[in-house]
N, C-alpha and C positions, 0 to 999 in steps of 0.2 A: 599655435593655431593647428588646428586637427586635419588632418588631408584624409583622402580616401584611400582605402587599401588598394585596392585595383589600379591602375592607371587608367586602361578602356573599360566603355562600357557601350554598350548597343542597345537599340530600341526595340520595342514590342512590334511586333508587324501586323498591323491591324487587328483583326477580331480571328486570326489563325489561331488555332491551340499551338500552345506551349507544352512541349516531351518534359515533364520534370523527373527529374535524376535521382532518385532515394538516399541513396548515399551522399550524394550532395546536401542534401536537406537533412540530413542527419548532422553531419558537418557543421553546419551552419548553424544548428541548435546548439551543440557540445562550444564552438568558438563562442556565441553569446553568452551560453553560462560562463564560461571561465574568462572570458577576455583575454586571451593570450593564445596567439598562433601554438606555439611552442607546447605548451602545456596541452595544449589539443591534439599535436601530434604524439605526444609521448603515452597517451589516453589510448589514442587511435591505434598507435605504432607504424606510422605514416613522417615523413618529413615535413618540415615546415612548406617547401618549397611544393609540395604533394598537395596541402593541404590549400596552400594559396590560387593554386590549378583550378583543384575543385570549386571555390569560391569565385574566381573570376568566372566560369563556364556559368554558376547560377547568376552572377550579377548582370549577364548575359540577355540570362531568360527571363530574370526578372524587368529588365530595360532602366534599372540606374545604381548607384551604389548603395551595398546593403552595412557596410564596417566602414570606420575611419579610426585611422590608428592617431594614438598619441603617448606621450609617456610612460603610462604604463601597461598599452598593448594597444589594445583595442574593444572600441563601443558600437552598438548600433547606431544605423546613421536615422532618418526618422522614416526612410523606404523601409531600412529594416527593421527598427519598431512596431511597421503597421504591418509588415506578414509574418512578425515573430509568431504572434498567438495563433495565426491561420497555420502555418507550417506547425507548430506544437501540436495543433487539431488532428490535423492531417494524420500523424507519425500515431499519434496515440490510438487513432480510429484503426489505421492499418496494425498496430500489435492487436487489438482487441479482435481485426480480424482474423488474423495469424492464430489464435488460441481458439477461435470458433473451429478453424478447418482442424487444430490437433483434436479439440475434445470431440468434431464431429469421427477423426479416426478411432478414439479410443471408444466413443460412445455405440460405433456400426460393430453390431450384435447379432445373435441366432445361428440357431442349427444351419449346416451347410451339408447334403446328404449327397457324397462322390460314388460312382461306380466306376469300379477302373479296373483293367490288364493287371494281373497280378505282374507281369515283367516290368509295369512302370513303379514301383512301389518306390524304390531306393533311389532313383534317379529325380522321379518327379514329389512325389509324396511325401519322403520324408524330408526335401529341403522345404516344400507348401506347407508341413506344420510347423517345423522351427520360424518360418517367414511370421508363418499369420502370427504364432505365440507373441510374437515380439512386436508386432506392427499394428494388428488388429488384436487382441486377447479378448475379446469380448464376445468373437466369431467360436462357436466350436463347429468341428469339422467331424462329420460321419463318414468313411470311407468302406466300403464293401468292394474286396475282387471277387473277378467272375468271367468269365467268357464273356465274347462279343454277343451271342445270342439274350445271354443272362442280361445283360446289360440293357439292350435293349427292352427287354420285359419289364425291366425295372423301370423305365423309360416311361413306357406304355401303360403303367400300372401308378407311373405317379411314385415312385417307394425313395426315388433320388431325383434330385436338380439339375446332378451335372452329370453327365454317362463318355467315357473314351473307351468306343468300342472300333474295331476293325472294320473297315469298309471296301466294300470292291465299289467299283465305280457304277454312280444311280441307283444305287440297290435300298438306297434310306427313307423313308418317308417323313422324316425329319429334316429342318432346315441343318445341317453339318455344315461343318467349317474343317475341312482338311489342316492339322498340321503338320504333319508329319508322313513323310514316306520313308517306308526302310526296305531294306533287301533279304530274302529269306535264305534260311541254310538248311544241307540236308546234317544233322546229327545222328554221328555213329562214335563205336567205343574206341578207346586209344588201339591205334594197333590198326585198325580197318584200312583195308586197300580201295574202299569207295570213298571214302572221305578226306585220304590223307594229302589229297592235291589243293592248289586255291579255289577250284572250282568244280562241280559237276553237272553233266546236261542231265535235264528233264529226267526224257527219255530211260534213264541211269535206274529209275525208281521204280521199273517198271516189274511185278513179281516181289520185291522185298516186302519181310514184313515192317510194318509203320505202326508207330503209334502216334495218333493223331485227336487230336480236338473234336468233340461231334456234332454234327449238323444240328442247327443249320447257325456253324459256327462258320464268317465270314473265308477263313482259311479255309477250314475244309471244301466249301461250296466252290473255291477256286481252287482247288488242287483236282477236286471231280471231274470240274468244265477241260479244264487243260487235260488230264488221263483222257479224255472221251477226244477230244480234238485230235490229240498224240496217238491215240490208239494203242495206252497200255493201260497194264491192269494197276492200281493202286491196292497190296493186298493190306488191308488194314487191321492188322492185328488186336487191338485196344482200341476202344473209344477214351481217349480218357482227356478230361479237360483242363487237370492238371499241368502246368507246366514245368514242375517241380519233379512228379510223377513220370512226365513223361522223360526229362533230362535223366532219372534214377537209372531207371530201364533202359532206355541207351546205354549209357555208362556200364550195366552190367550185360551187354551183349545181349538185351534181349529183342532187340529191334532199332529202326532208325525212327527220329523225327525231325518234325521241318520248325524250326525256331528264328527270327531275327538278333541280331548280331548282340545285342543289349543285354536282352533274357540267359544269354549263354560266355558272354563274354570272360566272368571269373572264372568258369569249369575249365575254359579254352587255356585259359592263362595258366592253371593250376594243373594240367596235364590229367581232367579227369575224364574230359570227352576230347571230340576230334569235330571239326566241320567242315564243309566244302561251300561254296555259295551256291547255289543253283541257278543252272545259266540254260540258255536256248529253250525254252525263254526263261529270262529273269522272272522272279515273282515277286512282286510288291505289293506291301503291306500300306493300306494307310490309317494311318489313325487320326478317328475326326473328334472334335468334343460337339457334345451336343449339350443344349443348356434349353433346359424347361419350358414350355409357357408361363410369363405372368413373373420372372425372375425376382428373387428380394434384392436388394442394395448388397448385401451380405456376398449372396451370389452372384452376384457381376462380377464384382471386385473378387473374390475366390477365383471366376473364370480368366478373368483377365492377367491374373498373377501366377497362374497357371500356363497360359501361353508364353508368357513370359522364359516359366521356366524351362519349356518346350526349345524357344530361341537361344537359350543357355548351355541346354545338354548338347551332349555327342553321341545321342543313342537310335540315332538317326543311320548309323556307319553301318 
């Protein structure tokens, strides 16, 4: 005579929904085919006593018994003949779902047009195309550096989607999103007695020549307001927006510049330049992303995997 697998079982509670378990109902398909706990486990890679868990908890949900064992394992009882076909519905509707969301990944497509800080290229950039190559490939990615002014032009002109330019505070007429703040340094060549400490004031800058970023590059317009509040001179040798250019030229004793920790950090390591942070006051950098009107799919998801990578770095220090 055939008994139930289960020993309890519990009732339905009126017309409340029932949480159904996926993996349960998976379960419950694979033990139907084969009829054999065991076999099921060894399938799964789960223990028999594992599998009988899972089973009791839907025999549960379901409100009576769905298996009854007998000599050579186990059968549906006729509860579980009438939701075998509705659970097989179920399971197959949810893979057919599951391959809708991969192919809607592989199938989100088009140009995606970045302006960015030449300092974020290696940190941010080149891990955003290995990412998308691999996740999205059907995205290609336009990248232009440029100054915070540059950027913003580009902005304003439509030429990109997505713009990380520098921001002093209220200064955008764009809706920005701040993610990042970092701390500025002053850069000088190995060997300088103004750079060689952790830190240096303002104040400190006052007469040297600088090579500096040009208006109306975010930095520059706050390094002017602070010299004018300070009451010294900023003597600025170079405009150059370079930051390549301008790290060179330090390096060879031709002046100092004001960099964040990110953009200078190998030179530092590599004993090609020197830095100090600059303090009383600190000066902080923030960098906002700004994303289009009217965004594609494309671009969202580009901006969002971007922030992403922002909460990952350390180039924040």
């Amino acid at each position: 005579m055939s008994t139930p697998i289960s020993e309890k079982t519990a009732s339905t509670s009126g017309d409340s929904p029932v949480n159904w378990d996926i993996k349960s109902l998976r379960i419950f398909i694979l033990v139907a085919r084969v009829g054999n706990l065991t076999k099921a486990g060894v399938e799964l890679g789960m223990s028999q006593s594992a599998i009988s868990r899972y089973l009791s908890t839907l025999e549960k949900r379901a409100g009576g018994y769905l298996f009854q064992r007998h000599g050579r394992g186990v059968s549906l009882s006729e509860l579980g003949q009438r939701i075998y076909p509705v659970v097989e519905k179920v399971l197959e509707d949810l893979g057919t779902l599951s391959e809708i969301v991969s192919e809607e990944a592989e199938r989100l497509s088009g140009l995606v047009r970045i302006g960015t800080l030449p300092s974020l290229s290696r940190n941010i950039f080149v891990p955003l195309f290995f990412l998308m190559q691999k996740e999205f490939p059907g995205v290609r990615l336009k990248v232009q550096e440029g100054s915070g002014g540059q950027i913003d032009n580009w902005l304003l002109t439509q030429q990109i989607d997505i713009g990380l330019p520098y921001r002093n505070n209220n200064e955008s007429q764009y809706a920005d999103e701040s993610i990042i703040q970092m701390q500025s340094y002053l850069v000088g060549p190995i060997g300088d007695k103004l750079t060689r400490g952790s830190s240096v004031p303002f104040k400190k800058m006052h007469q040297i020549p600088l090579i500096l970023p040009s208006k109306p590059s975010a930095v520059r317009m706050k390094l002017d307001e602070l010299a004018r509040r300070e009451k010294i001179h900023l003597n600025v040798v170079l405009d150059a927006d370079s930051g390549l250019m301008q790290k060179c030229i330090s390096e060879q004793q031709g002046g100092y510049t004001v960099l964040p920790w990110h953009a200078i950090k190998d030179e530092v390591e590599n004993r090609q330049i020197q830095a100090a942070r600059i303090v009383e006051p600190e000066i902080a950098r923030n960098i906002s992303i700004v994303v289009n009107n009217n965004p594609s799919k494309a671009t969202r998801t580009v901006s969002r995997i971007i922030r992403s990578l922002f909460d990952k770095s350390r180039i924040h220090q």
